[in-house]
C-alpha positions in Angstrom: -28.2 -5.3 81.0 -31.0 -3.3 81.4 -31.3 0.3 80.1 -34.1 2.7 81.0 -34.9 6.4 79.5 -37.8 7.8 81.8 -39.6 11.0 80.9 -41.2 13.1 83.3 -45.1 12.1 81.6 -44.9 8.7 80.1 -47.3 6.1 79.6 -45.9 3.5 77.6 -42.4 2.0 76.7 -40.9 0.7 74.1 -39.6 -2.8 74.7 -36.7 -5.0 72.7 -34.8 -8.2 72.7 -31.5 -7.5 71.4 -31.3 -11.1 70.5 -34.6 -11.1 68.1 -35.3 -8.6 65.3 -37.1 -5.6 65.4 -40.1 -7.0 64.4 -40.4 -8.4 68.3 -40.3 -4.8 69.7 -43.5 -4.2 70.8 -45.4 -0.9 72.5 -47.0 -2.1 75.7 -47.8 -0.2 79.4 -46.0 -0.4 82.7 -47.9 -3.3 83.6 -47.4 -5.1 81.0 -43.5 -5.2 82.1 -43.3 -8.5 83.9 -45.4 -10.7 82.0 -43.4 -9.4 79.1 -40.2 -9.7 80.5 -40.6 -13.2 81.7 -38.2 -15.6 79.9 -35.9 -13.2 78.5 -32.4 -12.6 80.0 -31.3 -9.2 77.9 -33.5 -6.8 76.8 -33.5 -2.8 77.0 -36.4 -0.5 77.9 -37.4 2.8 76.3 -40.2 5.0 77.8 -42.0 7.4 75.7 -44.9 10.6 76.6 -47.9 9.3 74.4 -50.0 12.3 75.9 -47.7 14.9 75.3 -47.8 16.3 71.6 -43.9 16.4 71.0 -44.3 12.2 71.1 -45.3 12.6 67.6 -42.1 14.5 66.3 -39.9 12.3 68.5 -41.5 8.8 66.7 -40.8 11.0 63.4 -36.8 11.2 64.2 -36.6 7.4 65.4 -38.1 6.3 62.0 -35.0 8.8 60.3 -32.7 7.1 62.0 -33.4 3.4 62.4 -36.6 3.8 59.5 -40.0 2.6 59.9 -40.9 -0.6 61.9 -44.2 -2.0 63.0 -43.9 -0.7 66.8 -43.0 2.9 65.9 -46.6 2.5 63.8 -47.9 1.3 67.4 -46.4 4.0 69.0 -47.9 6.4 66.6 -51.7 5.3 67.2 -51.4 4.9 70.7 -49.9 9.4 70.9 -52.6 10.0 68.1 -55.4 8.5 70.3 -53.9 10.1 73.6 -54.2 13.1 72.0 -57.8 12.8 70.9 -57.3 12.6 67.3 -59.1 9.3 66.4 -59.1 9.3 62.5 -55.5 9.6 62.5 -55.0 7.4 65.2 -57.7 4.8 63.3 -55.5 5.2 60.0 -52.0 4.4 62.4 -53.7 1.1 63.6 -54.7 0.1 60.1 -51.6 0.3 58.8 -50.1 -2.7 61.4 -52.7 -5.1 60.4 -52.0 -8.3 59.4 -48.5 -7.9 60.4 -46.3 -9.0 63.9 -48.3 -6.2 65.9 -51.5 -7.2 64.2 -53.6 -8.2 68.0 -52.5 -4.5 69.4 -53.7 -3.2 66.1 -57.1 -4.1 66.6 -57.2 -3.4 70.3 -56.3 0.2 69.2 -59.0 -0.1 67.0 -61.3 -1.3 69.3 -60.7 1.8 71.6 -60.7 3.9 68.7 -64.1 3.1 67.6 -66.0 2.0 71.0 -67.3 5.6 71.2 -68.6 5.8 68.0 -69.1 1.9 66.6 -69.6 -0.1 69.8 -70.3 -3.3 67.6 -67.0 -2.7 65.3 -65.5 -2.1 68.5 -66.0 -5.1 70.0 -65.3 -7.0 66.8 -61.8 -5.4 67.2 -60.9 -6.1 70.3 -62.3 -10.1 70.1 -60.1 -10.3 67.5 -57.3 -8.8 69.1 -57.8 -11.5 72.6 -57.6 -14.4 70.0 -54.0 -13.1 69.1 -52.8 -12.3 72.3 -55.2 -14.9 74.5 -52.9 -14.0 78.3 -53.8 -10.3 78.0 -55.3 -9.1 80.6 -55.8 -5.6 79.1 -56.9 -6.6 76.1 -59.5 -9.2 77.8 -60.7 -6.6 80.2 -61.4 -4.3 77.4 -63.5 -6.6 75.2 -64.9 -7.5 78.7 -66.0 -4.0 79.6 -67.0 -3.2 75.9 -69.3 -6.2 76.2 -70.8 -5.2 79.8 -71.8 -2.1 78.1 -73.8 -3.8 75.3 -76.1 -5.9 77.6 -74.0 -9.1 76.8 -73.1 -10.1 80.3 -72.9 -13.6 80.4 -69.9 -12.7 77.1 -68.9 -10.3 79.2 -68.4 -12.5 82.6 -65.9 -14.6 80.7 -63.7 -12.5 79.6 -63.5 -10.0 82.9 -63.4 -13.7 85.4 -60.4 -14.7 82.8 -58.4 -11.5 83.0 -58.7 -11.5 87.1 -57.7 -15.0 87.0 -54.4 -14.1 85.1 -53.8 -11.4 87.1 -55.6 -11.3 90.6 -54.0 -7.8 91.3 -55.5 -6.5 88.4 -57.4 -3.7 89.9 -59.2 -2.4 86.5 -60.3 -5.7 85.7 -61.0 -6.7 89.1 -63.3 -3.7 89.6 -64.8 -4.3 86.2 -66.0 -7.4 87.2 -67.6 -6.5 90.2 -69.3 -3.6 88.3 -70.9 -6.5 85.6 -71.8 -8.6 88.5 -73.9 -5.5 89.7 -75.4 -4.7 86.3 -76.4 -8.1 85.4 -78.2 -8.5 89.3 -75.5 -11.1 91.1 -75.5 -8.9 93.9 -74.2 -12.3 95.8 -71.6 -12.6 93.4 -70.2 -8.8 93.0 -70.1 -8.8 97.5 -68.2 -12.0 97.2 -65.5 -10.7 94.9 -65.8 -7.0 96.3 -65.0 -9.1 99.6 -61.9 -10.7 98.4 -60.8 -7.7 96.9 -60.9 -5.5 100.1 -63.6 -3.3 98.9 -65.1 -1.4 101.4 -69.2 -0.9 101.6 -68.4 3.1 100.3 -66.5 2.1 97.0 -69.4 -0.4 96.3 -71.8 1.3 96.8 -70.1 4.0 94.6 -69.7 1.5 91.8 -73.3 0.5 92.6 -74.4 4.0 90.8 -71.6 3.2 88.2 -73.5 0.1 87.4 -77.2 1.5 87.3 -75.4 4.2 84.8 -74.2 0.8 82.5 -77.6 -0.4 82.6 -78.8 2.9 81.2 -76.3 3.2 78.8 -74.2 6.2 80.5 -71.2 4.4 81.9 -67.8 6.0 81.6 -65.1 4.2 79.9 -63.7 1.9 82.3 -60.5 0.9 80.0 -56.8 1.2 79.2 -55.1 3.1 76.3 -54.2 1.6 73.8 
């Protein structure tokens, strides 16, 4: 059976096996729904604000009535980030490593910190692709983090890896052609712009976004935590 609470502004979900402990919940996106899912006959779905401030107080009554567990802690980094404050939401993530959520800790920490520590950023988020290697968030992250240090054959990998897991992958997709620009494979970003069903007005668009990578002014091309 399959139970859904929506809110009117949510971003994320809560998602549990009724058959595996609580310790298999885990925090995750919309997207993340069907490669989750996969396998698993029973399982319920909660969705949750993480933008909206009153998030906070609602992850404070779960833990009084079913007490702390590592994907509350998730929950609690990813509102405290949405909400811009990045030492708490830093000091949340810490707290789940080395336990069950430890990968989506350090993804969290490596969108914490790729403002501010670009190196400890991408640090993070490596280590966070070696837990969870099928991610195709968590690749296209470390992917985008790396495009913006100048490391672009690193970078290549990781963005080709998460379009091949998920060819509909927009972000990623779009990420890739944007390295392919910055690094000079002009050939190569038309090719996959081509297959994508870009148009010459979007690339030419992310042609500007990729002269602003290669001076080191490139908006954040990633996804929450």
């Amino acid at each position: 059976t399959l139970f859904t609470c929506v809110s009117s502004c949510y971003r994320s979900m809560l998602l549990s096996d009724p058959d595996l402990p609580f310790a298999e919940t885990t925090a995750t996106q919309l997207r993340d729904y069907p490669e989750w899912h996969r396998g698993r006959d029973r399982y319920a779905i909660w969705m949750i604000p993480i933008s909206c401030p009153r998030v906070l107080a609602h992850i404070e009554q779960m833990r009084i009535e079913s007490g702390d567990r590592p994907a509350l802690g998730l929950f609690e980094g990813r509102a405290l980030y949405g909400l811009g404050l990045m030492g708490q939401a830093e000091a949340a993530y810490r707290r789940l490593l080395r336990g069950p959520l430890d990968a989506e800790a350090h993804h969290g920490l490596g969108l914490v910190l790729s403002g501010s520590q670009p190196d400890r950023a991408i640090e993070h988020l490596t280590l966070a692709v070696r837990g969870r290697p099928t991610n195709v968030r968590m690749r296209n992250d470390l992917g985008f983090a790396l495009t913006q240090a100048g490391r672009y054959r690193d970078a290549r990998l990781q963005l080709a890896t998460a379009v091949e897991l998920a060819p509909d992958d927009s972000r990623a997709r779009n990420n890739l052609v944007l390295l392919l620009l910055a690094s000079g494979d002009e050939a190569g970003a038309r090719s996959v712009a081509r297959d994508a069903g870009i148009d010459e007005r979007r690339l030419a668009q992310m042609r500007v976004q990729a002269e602003r990578i290669r001076l080191g002014r490139a908006q954040p091309s990633i996804s929450s935590p």
